[in-house]
N, C-alpha and C positions, 0 to 999 in steps of 0.2 A: 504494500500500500504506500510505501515511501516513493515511490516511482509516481503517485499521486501528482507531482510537483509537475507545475506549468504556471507561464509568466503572463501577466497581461489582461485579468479575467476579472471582471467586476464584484467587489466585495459582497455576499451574498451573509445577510448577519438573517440568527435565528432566534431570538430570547423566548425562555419557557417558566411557566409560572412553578412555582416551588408549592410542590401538596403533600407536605408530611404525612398524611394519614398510610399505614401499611397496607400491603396488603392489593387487592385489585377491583377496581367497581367495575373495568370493561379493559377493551384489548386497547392495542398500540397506542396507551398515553404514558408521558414522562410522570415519574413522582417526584426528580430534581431535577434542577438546575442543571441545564447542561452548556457544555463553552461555544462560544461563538462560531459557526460555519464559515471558513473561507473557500475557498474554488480550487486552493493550489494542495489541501489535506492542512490538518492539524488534529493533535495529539488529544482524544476524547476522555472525559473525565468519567470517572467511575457514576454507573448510575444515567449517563448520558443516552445509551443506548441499551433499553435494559431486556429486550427480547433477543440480542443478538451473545452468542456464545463462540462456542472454541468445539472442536473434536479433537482427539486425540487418536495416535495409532498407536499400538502395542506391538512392539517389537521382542525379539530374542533376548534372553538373558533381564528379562524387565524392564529395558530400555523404550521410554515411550516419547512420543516425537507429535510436536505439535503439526495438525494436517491443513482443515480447511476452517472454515465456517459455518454456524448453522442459527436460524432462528426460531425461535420458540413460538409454535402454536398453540398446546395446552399443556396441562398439567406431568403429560407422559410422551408428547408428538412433538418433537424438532423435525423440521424442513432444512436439506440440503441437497447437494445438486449429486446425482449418481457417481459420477469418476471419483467422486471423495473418499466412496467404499470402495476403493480397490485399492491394491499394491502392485501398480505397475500392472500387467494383465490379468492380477490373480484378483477374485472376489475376496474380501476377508468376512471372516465369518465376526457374528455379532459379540463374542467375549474378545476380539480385536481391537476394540475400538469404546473409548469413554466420550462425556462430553464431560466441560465443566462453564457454571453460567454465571451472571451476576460479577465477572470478573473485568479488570481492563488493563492488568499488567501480568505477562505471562512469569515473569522473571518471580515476581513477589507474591507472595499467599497473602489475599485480601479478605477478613473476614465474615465479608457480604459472599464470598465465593462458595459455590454449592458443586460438588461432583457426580455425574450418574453413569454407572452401567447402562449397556445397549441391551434390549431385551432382543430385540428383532430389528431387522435391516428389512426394509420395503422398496427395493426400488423400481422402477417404472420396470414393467415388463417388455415395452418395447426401447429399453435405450441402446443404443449402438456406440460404443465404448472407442471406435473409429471414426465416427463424424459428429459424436456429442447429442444427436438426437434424443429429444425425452430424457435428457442430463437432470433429473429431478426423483429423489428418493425422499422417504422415509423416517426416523428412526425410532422405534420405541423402547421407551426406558421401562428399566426394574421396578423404581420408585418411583415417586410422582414429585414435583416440583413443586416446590413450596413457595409464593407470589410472596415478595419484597417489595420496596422503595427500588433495591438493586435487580431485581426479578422480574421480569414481564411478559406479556404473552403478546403478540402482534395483532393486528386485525389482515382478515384477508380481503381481498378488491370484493367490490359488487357494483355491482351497475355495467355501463357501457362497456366495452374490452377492448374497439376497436384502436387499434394503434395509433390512429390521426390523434385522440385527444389528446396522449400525451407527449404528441412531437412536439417537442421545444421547451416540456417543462424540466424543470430540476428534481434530479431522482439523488439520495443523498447513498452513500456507500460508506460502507466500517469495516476493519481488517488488520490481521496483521501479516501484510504481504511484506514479500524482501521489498527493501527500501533501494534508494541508488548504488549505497555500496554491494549489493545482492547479500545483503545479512540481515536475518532478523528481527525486525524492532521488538522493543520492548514493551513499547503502549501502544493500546488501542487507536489507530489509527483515522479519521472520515474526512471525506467531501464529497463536492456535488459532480457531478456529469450532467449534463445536458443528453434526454432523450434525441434521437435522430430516427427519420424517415427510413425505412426499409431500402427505397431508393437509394438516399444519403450513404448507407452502408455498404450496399452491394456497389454500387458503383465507386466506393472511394478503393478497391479493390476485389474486381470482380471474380479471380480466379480461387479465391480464399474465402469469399463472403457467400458465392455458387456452392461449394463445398461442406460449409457450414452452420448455416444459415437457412431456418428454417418458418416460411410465413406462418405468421400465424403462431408456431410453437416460440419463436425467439423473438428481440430487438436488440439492438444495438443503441449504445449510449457511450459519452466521452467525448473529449474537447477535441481530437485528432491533433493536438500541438503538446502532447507531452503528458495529459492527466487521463490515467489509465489503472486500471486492476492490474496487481501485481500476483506471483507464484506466491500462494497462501490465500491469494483472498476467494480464493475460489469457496462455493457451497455457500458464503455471505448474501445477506439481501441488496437488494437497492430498494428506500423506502420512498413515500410518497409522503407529504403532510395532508390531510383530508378533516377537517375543522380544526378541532383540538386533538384529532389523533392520528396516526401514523401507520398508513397502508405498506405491506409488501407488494410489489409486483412483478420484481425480479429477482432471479438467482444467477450468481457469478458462476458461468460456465466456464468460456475460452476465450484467450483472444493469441492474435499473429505473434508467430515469436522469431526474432531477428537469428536468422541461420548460422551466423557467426558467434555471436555472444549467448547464445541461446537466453536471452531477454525476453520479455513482453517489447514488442516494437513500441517506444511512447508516439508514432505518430497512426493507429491505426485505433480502430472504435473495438472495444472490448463484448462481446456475444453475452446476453442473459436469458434464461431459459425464462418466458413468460408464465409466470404463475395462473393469471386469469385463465390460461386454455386449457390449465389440470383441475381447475376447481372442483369440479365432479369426480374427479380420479382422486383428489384430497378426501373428499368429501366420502368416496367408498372405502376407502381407508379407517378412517379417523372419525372413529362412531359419534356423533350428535356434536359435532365440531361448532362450539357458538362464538367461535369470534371474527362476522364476519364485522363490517363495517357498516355505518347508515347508513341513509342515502343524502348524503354532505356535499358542500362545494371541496376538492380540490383549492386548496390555498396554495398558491407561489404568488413569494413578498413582493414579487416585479411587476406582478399582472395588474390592471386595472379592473374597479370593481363590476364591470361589465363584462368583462374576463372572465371575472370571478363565478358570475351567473349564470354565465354558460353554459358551465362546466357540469352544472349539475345533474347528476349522475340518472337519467330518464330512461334509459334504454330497457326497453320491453317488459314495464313498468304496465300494469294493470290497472288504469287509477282515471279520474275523471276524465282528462281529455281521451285517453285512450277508448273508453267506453262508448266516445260517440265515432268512431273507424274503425273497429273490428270486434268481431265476436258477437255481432248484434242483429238478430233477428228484423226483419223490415217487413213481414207477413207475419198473419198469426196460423199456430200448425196446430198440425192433428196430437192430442196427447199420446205421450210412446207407451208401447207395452213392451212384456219381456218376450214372450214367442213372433215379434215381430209384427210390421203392419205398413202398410202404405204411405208415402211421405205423400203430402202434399207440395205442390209448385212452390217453392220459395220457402219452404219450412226450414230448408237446411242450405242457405243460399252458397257456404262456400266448398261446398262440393261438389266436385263435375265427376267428368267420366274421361279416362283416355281411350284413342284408338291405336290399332296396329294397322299399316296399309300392308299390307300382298299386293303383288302384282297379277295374281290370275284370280283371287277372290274378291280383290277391294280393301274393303276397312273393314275389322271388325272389332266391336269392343271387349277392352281387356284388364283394365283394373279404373280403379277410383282416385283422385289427385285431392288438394286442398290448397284453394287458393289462400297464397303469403302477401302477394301486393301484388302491383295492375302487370309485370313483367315476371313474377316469378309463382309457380304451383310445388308443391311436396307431391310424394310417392315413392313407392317403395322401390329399393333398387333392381330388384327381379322384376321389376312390373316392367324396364327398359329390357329385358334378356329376351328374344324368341323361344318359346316354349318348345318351340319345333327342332329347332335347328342348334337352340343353346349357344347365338352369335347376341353380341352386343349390338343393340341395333341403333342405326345412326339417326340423326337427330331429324330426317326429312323422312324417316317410315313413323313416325310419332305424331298423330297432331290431338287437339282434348277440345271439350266442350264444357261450358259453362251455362247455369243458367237451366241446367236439365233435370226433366224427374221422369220423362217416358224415353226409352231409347226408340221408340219408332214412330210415334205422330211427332211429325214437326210442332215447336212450341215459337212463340214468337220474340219469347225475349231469350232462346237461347245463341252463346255467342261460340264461333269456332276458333281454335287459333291454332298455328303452326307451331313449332317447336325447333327454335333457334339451335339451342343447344340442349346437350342431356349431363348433369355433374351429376357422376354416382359416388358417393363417396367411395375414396381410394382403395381401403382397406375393405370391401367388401366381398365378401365368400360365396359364391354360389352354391356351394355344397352344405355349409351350415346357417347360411344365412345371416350370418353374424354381420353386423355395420349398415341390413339393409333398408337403406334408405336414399333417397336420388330427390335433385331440383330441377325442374324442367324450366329454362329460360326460354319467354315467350318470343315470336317475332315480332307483335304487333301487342300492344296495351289493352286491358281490361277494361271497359268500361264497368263501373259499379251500378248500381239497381238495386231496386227492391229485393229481386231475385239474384242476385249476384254480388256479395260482399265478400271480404277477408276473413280469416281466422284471427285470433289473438294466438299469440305464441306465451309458453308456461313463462312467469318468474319467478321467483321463491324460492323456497324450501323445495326441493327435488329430490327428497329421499321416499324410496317405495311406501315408505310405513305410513306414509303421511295422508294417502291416498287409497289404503287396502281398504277392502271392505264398502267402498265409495262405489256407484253407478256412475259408470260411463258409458253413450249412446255414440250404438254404431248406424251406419247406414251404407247402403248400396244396392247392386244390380247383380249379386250372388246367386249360384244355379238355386233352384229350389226344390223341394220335396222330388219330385219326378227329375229331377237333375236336367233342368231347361231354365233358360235366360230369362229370368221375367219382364216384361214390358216398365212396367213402376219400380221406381226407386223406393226398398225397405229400411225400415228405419226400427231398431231393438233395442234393449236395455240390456247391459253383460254388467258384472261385477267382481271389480279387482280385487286378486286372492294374492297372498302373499305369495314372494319366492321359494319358500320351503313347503307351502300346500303342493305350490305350480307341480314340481320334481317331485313330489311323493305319488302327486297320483300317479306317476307313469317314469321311472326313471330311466328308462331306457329312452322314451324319445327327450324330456326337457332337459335333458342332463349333455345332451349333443347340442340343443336348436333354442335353449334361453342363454342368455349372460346377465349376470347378476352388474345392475345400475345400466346397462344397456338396450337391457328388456324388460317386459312385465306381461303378466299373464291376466286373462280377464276369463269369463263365462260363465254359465250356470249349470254348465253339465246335464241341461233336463229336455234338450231337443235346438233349444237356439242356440246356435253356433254361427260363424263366419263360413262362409264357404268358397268353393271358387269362384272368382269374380268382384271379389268384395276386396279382395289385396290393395293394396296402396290408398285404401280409406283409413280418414282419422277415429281414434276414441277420441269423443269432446267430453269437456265437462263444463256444468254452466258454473261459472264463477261470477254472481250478482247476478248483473243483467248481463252479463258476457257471457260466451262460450271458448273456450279456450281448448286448442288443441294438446293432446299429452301421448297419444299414441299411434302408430302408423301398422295398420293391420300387415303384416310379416309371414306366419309360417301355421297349421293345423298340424296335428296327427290325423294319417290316413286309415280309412278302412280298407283293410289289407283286401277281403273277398270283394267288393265293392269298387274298391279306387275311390272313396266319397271321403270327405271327410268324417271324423268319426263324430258323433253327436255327442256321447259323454265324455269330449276331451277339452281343457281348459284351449283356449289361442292366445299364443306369443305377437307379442306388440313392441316393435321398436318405440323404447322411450326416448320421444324427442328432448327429452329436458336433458335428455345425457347430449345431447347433437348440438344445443343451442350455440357454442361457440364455432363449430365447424359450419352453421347454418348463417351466421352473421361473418365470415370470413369467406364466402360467396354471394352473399344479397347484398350489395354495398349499396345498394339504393332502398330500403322498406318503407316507401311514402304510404304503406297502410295502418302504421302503428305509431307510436309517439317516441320516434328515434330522433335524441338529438345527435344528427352527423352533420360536419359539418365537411367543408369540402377541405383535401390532404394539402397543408401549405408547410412549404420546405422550410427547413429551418435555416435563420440569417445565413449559417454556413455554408447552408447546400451549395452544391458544385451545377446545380440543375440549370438549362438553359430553356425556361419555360419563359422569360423573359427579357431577355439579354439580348434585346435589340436586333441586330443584323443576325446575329447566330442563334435566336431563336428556333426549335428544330418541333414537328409534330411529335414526335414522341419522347421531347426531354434530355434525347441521352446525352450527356455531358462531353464525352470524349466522342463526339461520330464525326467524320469526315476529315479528320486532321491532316493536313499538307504537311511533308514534311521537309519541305523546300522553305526558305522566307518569305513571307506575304509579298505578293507580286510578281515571284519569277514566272516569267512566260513558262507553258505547258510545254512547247515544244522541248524544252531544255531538260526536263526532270528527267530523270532515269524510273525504270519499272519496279526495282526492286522493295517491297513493302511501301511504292506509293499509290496504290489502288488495292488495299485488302482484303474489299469489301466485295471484291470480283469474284464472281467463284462460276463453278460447271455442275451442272445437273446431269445427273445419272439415270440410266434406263437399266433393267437387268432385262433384255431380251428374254422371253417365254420357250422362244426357239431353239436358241442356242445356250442360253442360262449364261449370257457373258456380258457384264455391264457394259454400256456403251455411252459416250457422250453425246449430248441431242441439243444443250442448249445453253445460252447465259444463268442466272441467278444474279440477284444484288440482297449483299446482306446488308439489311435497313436495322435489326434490332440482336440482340447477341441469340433468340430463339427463332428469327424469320427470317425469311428471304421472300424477296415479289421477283416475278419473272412473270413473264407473256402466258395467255392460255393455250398456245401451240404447245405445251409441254403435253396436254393431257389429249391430244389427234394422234400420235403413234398408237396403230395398231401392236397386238401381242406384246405391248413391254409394260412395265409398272416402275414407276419410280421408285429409287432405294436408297439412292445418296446423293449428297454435293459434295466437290470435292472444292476445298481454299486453300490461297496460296500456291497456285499453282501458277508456271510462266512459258514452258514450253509444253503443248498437249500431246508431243512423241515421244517426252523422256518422262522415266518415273525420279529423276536426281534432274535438280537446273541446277545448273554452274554460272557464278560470275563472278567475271574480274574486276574489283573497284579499287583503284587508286594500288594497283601491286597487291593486292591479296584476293585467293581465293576463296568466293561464298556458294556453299552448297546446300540449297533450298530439297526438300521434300513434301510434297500438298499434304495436307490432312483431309480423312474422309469420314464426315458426318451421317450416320443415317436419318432416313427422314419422318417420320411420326406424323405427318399431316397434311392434307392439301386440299387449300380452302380457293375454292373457283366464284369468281363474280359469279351473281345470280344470274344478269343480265349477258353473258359474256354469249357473241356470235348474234346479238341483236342490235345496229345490224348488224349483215354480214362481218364478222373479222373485228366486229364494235367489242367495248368493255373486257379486252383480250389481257386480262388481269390476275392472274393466280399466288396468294398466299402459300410459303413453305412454311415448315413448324418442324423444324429442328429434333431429334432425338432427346439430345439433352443440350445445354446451351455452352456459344465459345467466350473467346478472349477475344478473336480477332473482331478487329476494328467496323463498325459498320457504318456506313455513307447517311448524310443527312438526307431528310425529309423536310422538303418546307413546310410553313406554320397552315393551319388549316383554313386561315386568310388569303392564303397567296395560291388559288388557283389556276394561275396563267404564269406564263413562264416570263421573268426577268429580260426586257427589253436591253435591257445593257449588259450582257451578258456574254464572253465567249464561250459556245460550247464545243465539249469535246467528245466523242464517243471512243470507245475501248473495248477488245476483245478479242476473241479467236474468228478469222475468217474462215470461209467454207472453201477451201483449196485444196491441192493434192499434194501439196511440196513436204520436202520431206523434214522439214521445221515446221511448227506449228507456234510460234511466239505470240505473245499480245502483242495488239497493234494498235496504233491512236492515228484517230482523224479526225481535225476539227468540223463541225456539222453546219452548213450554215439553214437557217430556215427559209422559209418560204413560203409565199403567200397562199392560205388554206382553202379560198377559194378556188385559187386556178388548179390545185392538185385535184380538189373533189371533184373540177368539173372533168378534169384529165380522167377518172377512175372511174368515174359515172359512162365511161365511152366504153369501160371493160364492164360494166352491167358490176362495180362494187361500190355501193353507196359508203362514203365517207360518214361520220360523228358527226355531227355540227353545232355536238352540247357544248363540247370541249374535249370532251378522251382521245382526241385522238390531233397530231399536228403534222407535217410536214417538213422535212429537211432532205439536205442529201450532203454525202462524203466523199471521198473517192474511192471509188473502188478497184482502183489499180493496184494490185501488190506489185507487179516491176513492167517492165515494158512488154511483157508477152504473154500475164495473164490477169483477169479480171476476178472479181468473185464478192459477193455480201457477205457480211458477219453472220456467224452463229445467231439465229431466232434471241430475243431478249437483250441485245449486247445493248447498254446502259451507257446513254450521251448525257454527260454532267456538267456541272458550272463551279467556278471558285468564288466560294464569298469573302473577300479581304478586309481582317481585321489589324488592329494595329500592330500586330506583331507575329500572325499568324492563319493562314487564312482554311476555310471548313469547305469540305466540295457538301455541294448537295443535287441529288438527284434528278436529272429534270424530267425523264421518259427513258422507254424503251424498244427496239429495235421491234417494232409488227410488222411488216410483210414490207415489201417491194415488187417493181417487174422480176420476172423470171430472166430476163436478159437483163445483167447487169449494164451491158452497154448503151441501153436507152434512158440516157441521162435525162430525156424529155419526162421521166415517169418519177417524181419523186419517192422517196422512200418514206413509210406510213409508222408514227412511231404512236405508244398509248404516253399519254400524258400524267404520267403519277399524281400529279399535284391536284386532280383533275377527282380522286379517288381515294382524298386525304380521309373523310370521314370513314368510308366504309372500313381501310385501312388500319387506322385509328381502332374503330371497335371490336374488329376482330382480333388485333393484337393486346386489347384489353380485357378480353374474356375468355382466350385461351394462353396468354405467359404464364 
């Protein structure tokens, strides 16, 4: 923690009131007086920090050795971060390992200091002890912790989770990490870091931050100028102030260590495993856990009091305003029974129905959704699986209706929509059904109605016991008695039995197809049951005037002579309340509930070019387009070598002959995409499988070259490809909207080419452009080759193409230029399909290419210089671009 120290940072002071009384009324408040907070670390006074403690390891011969940090949840539960339990790659078993609390000088025995045995070591099941993932364990003690002045217990986050709120506040850290001289300290160490953007992170180091850096599970924090977690402070919190008490939100995982000194690098942002994303996993832990936090303002001493209010913690909050947007009946319905009964039109307005399309039978329906807001529906993750054929089906065989209670008289206020995309959550098992649950992002927005509103989503208390015993109402389009589709949507009463009823009745099936805090089991075992068809509907429960969703119909036992579901068998229900954190780190928009989001704004530091005048870029990235010549040298003079990156070669693997082949340009725009032309996807028999970057001559697998007396020997790198997103519109008209998204396997380093701002749809009048890439020739070199492009007037090309019966764009997608297309005096030939004519934008010291178009078609005879060559206009398809790159990185 002494590694703390960096210069230059505004004095951050914290006074705290002095409450002699012993003992504890509630979590994360001080009982003294603690020393003033500076930015650069100082030395904390006993009592300062009094939920934060020490682990120890137990060595050979007695010899025990101070390890990491941990802070105090309750009486018997410390929280720290996983790699703290181990020795190097071995797990240490739980008499390994002490804590001791209440303390702030390791050197001296202070008599507020308390010591405990580990009874048990818990740590995440899924952590990865290689890339830090789920770096969050456990520990429970022998005895129980006795609450002091010097003793405390923390509060845990509630409310909001999403990472925006708290980019840019000050999160405080305590520790005793090696200090500058890599020894030691003696006292208790703290300061502040400044939280930072996900963004801010990964890109101040993407090939480190790619690696371990997990959304959603982590963030990043630190001044990137020298104030950093040190070796020791790892398993420690970072706290938050929240009125008069003190939130965790973070645990000191990892951060970059300089390969020479083997130091913490002081110029790189330090990784903290996010506590908010395991709350539920605390929570099945650590029985009837009470200290979480109210629902308070976020206090930092810098903010203004408007700031202040902001902040207040709303998210999926159950409470007046929320009452009048979701969860609210707009018709009056039929009252429910338990053997089921017919729903009337609008009695249960946020549930629809989805279809599957086939191509030789049509559409037919397949389970039940639940609309979340006007773009986003719930359902279960099997409900996206073919039943048939057991393929994940893509997001244009999916489309769902809302607004319905008859699957076959048209109704008038029912509405249909497509289905943009399908998020199944990652970790989901086909076979045991474990995680299953999925979000259908819409293509077009919901309108709301009488007949058509949102769900509330759970908040609270999420432990099963709290709901056992409680009615919960199902509804759907499940086979019936005679095992046929009924025309009306039914609507039942089931009642939730606890996890140890669930497994008794039947251990053989709930002991494979529930998970304890993941699932819950509902029914009455006496005839009404879930059946097929009813899948990916919610269990509601009315909360006041609301309805509020809690579970997502999942999985039956079958009757084995029948194939039916069995009637005397309880049904497992994915509990959404376990999901809530994975379901708000995909809905970033929920305009149906009372979420205060506001929009992600960089912190002063960011490196982000979302504003930065001339180098403004559509997608942000900070390093894209870099020259590495000085601002202004003419293009003709730059050499090839690493000054166009962002060039790469799309791969076919031939069906025929099973041998990749080259077919065409790529530009990498983002470190997960490439755009290239939609002639990629008109080869018959081949499928796309790779890009290759970094590549300069396309006959050798080694480029050689000589600069300045020394030789440099390049080798491409080769990506597989994971995805290919085609203009909707692409070949309307002919050769029109010739635009195709790549999606990268996993993502690089190398450099990628700007994007202009989503303002600048027309290409820079003052501008030289150049194009770049492989020609279509026979020689027995294959080099990149540059041409400058000059434009040319769009009318006289369209009228020129319109005489070959090919209607030109005339929205904008598409522009007109020509190059030369001489490689020497004796043969002719056009670029590779997609080869990428760019621009330099010069700033004061260094200038950013950005993209202007793409090579689409030409005359077949290169030498009819009268036929301009037809290129797609990127800038032209900034928005589509834009979204798609936002809803699958």
């Amino acid at each position: 923690m002494g590694a703390l120290t960096v210069v230059g940072l505004a004095l951050v002071l914290s006074m705290f009131i002095i409450r002699p009384t012993e003992g504890t009324g509630t979590c994360g408040e001080r009982k003294l007086t603690a020393s003033e907070l500076i930015a650069y670390g100082y030395k904390a006074r006993a009592g300062a920090w009094p939920w934060h403690g020490a682990m120890f390891h137990r060595h050979n011969l007695g010899v025990t050795k101070y390890a990491c940090g941990v802070t105090i949840l309750t009486e018997q539960f410390v929280l720290t971060a996983a790699h703290c339990t181990y020795d190097g790659w071995q797990r240490l078993p739980a008499d390994r390992v002490f804590i001791k609390v209440g303390f702030s000088n390791l050197d001296s025995p202070e008599d507020h200091s308390r010591q405990f045995d580990v009874d048990k070591i818990i740590r995440h099941d899924d952590y990865d002890k290689e890339t830090f993932e789920n770096d969050i364990a456990l520990l429970k003690l022998y005895s129980e912790i006795t609450f002091t002045n010097y003793i405390q217990p923390v509060c845990l986050w509630q409310g909001d989770t999403q990472l925006s709120k708290i980019v840019s506040k000050i999160g405080y850290v305590v520790g005793w990490g090696l200090d500058e001289g890599y020894s030691l300290p003696k006292y208790l160490l703290e300061a502040t870091m400044p939280i930072v953007s996900s963004k801010e992170c990964r890109e101040s180091d993407r090939w480190y931050y790619n690696k371990y850096y997990f959304e959603s599970k982590t963030f990043c924090a630190g001044c990137h100028v020298g104030s950093h977690v040190s070796h020791g402070d790892s398993g420690g919190g970072l706290y938050l102030r929240m009125g008069s008490n003190w939130v965790l939100r973070g645990i000191v995982s990892n951060s970059k260590i300089n390969a020479s000194t083997l130091k913490v690098q002081a110029d790189s942002y330090s990784i903290f495993t996010d506590v908010t994303y395991y709350l539920n996993w605390i929570k099945t832990k650590v029985p009837d856990i009470p200290y979480f936090a109210a629902n308070t303002m976020l206090i930092i001493e810098t903010e203004t009091q408007q700031e202040r209010e902001e902040l207040v913690n709303l998210a999926l909050i159950l409470n007046a305003e929320a009452a009048e947007s979701c969860g609210e009946k707009k018709m009056d319905a039929q009252q429910l029974i338990a053997n089921g009964y017919k729903a009337f039109a609008g009695s249960w307005p946020w549930h629809g129905a989805m279809f599957h399309r086939y191509r030789k039978i049509g559409a037919l329906y397949a389970c039940g959704v639940t609309i979340m807001t006007e773009r986003f529906v719930i359902t279960a993750a099997h409900c996206t699986i073919d039943p048939n054929e057991r393929q994940k089906l893509s997001a244009n065989r999916v489309f769902i209706k809302v607004g319905i209670s008859n699957l076959e008289s048209p109704e008038r206020h029912v509405q249909q929509h497509d289905v943009d995309m399908i998020i199944r959550h990652e970790e989901y098992d086909e076979v045991t059904f474990e995680n299953d649950i999925a979000l259908l992002k819409l293509y077009s927005e919901i309108t709301y109605n009488n007949y058509i509103q949102p769900i509330c989503l759970w908040q609270g208390d999420t432990q099963l016991s709290k709901i056992v015993s409680q009615v919960g109402y199902i509804v759907g389009w499940g086979l019936n008695e005679d095992y046929r589709m009924p025309q009306d949507l039914n609507e039942a009463t089931v009642q939730i039995v606890s996890q140890r009823e669930c497994i008794e009745s039947d251990r053989s099936h709930f002991s494979k197809f529930s998970y304890a805090s993941k699932t819950f089991c509902a029914g009455h075992r006496n005839g009404t049951q879930i059946t097929q068809g009813d899948s990916g509907g919610g269990l509601f429960i009315r909360v006041g005037l609301n309805w509020v969703l809690r579970g997502i119909v999942s999985n039956a036992r079958h009757d084995g002579s029948f194939l039916r579901l069995s009637e005397d068998s309880y049904v497992v229900f994915t509990d959404v309340a376990f999901y809530m954190s994975w379901i708000i780190s995909k809905v970033t928009i929920m305009t149906s509930f009372t979420i205060d989001i506001e929009p992600i704004v960089e912190h002063p530091g960011s490196t982000s070019l979302a504003s930065s005048g001339s180098q403004a870029n559509l997608l942000e990235i900070a390093n894209c387009g870099k020259d590495t010549y000085p601002s202004g040298t003419p293009e003709e003079v730059k050499g090839y070598l690493n000054q166009y990156p962002w060039l790469a070669i799309i791969e076919y693997i031939n069906m025929k002959t099973l041998v990749l082949e080259d077919v065409c340009h790529g530009v990498l725009i983002h470190p997960s995409f490439l755009v290239t032309s939609a002639i990629v996807l008109k080869k018959r028999l081949a499928v796309i499988q790779s890009v290759r970057l970094n590549d300069y001559d396309l006959n050798t697998v080694t480029d050689i070259f000589q600069i300045d007396g020394k030789t440099i020997q390049t080798t491409a790198t080769r990506i597989p490809v994971s995805g290919v997103f085609k203009h909707p519109d692409y070949d309307t008209p002919k050769f029109g909207n010739s635009i195709v998204l790549i999606k990268l396997d996993k993502p690089t380093t190398t450099t990628p080419i700007c994007l202009a701002p989503r303002d600048a749809t027309d290409l820079p009048k003052d501008k030289k452009f150049t194009i770049i890439g492989w020609k279509r020739n026979n020689r027995s070199e294959k080099p990149i080759i540059r041409n400058e492009v000059q434009l040319v007037n769009f009318a006289d090309c369209r009228s020129k193409y319109a005489g070959e019966k090919i209607v030109l764009d005339s929205t904008g997608g598409q522009v007109c230029g020509t190059y030369s297309h001489n490689d020497d005096n004796s043969s002719c030939s056009h670029y590779l399909a997609s080869a990428p004519f760019q621009y330099v934008k010069n700033g004061p010291f260094e200038g950013r290419y950005f993209l202007a178009a793409m090579l689409s078609f030409g005359h077949r005879n290169c030498r009819r210089d009268e036929y301009p060559n037809v290129f797609t206009n990127v800038a032209h398809y900034s928005e589509w671009i834009y979204e798609k790159v936002k809803q699958n990185e």
